[in-house]
N, C-alpha and C positions, 0 to 999 in steps of 0.2 A: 536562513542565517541563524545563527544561535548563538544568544545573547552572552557575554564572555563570563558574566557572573553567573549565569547558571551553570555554563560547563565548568567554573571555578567548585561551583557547590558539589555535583557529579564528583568530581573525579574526588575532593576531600571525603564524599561518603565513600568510596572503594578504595582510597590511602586508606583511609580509619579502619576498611574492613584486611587489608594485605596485611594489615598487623597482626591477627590472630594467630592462633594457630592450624595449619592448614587441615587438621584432622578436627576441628572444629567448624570446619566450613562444608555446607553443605555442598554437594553436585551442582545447583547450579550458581551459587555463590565461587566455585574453583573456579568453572568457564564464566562467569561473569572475569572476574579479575584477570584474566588469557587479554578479552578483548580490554580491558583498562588500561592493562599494560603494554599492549600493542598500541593504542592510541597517543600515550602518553610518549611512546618510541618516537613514532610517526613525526608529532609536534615537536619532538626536541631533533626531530632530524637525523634520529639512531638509529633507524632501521635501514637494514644493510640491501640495499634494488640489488643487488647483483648475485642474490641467490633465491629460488621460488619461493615467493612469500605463502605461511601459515594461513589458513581460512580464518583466523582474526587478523592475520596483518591484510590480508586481502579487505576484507569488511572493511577494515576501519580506513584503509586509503582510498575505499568508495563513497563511503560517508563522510569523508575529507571533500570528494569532491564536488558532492551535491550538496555540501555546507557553501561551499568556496560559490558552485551555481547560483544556489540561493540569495547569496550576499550580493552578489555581482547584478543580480539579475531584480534580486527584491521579491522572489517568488519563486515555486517549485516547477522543476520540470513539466510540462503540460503538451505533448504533443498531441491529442485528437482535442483539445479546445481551443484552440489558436484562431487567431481572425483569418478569414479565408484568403486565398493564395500566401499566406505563411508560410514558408517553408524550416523544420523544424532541424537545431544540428544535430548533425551523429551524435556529441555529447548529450544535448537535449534528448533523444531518441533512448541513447544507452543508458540515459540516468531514470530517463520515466520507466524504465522497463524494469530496471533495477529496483526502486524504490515499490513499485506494483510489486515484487516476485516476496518484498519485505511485509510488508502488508497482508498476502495472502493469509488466511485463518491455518492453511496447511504448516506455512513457513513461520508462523509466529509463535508457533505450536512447539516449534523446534529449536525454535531463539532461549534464550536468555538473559535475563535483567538487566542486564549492561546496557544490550542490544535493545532493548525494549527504550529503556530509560533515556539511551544519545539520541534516540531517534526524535522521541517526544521534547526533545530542549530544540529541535529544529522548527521557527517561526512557521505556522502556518501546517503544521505536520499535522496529520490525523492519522493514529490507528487502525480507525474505522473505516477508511476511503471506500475500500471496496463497499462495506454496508452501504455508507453514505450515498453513496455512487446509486445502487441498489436502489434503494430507498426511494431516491430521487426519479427512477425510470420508473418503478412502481406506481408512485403517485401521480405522473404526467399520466402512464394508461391508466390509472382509475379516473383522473380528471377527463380521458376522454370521455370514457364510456360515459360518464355522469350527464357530459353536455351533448353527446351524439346518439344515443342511446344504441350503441352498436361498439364491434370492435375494430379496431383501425384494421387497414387494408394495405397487403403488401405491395397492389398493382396502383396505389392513390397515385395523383398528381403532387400531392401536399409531401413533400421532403420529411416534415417531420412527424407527418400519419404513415408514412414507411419506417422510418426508424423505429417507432412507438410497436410496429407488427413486428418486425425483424428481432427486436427486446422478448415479446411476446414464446416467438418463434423460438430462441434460444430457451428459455424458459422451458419450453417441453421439449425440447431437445436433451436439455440437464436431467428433466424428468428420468425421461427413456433412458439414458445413462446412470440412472441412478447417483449423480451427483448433485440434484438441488435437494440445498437445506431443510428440514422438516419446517422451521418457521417459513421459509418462503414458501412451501409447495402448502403452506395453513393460509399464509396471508394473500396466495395466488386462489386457492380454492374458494375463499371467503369475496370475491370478486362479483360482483352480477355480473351474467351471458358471459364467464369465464369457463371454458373448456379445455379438456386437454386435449382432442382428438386426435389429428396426427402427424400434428406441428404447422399445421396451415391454418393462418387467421384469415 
């Protein structure tokens, strides 16, 4: 949910900034203002459903709708944490997917101030998730190894000494693909009895 004074604040910094002049606005101050004024359509109920919406009117009637989740629900979309036999909705489903693809370091890369900015007035929102996410799996397998003095095993009985190898697993799989981050593949090598071999823990 996002508290109604801070989106009051929001949207007065991008009026203040529509005032300029457009040859004084930088590339991504132009596309910042695209998604403002989509937004600000959106809530006054101007935007026209009966012709394909623009990729800011598209954005911003998804972020509409995992505002509206949020508030409803008092928390963000969460479908792989849910208490077991949970079953998660299609909405729930299509908004965590959505909200992950915003997040990505690929996809923020691509974003713009606006986007950056609505996101973070949502209660609970982080940036960072994926890091944080990261982070968090990271630390549980160095807590193994520290108290096992081994690495967790894909064939365990223990549910969460599989997940912990399967985390592992991916990890050198990224390698091999050449898509893990140089801070991970430093803070992975920095590991005791961390190896890469050839993705089997």
């Amino acid at each position: 949910m996002t508290p109604p004074e801070l989106l009051r604040q929001l949207h007065a910094k991008y009026a203040e900034l529509a005032e300029q002049l457009s040859e004084a606005l930088s590339p991504d101050e132009k596309r910042s203002l695209k998604y403002y004024f989509a937004e600000v359509a959106a809530l006054a109920a101007e935007a026209d459903m009966g012709r394909p919406a623009d990729r800011a009117t598209a954005w911003v009637a998804t972020m509409l709708e995992l505002d509206a989740f949020a508030s409803r629900h008092g928390r963000l979309p969460r479908v792989n944490r849910r208490p077991t036999g949970a079953v998660a909705s299609t909405e729930e489903v299509r908004l965590e997917q959505w909200l992950n693809y915003q997040t990505r370091p690929t996809t923020v890369s691509l974003g713009c101030s606006y986007q950056a900015d609505r996101l973070a007035l949502i209660t609970g929102f982080s940036a960072t998730r994926f890091n944080d996410r990261w982070r968090a799996q990271y630390e549980g397998y160095r807590r193994f190894l520290f108290e096992r003095q081994r690495a967790p095993l894909l064939r365990s009985v223990n549910p969460a000494e599989r997940a912990l190898a399967g985390w592992a697993a991916k990890q050198r799989l990224h390698r091999r693909n050449g898509s893990l981050p140089a801070d991970r593949h430093a803070a992975l090598d920095a590991l005791p009895q961390w190896a890469w071999g050839t993705g089997r823990s």
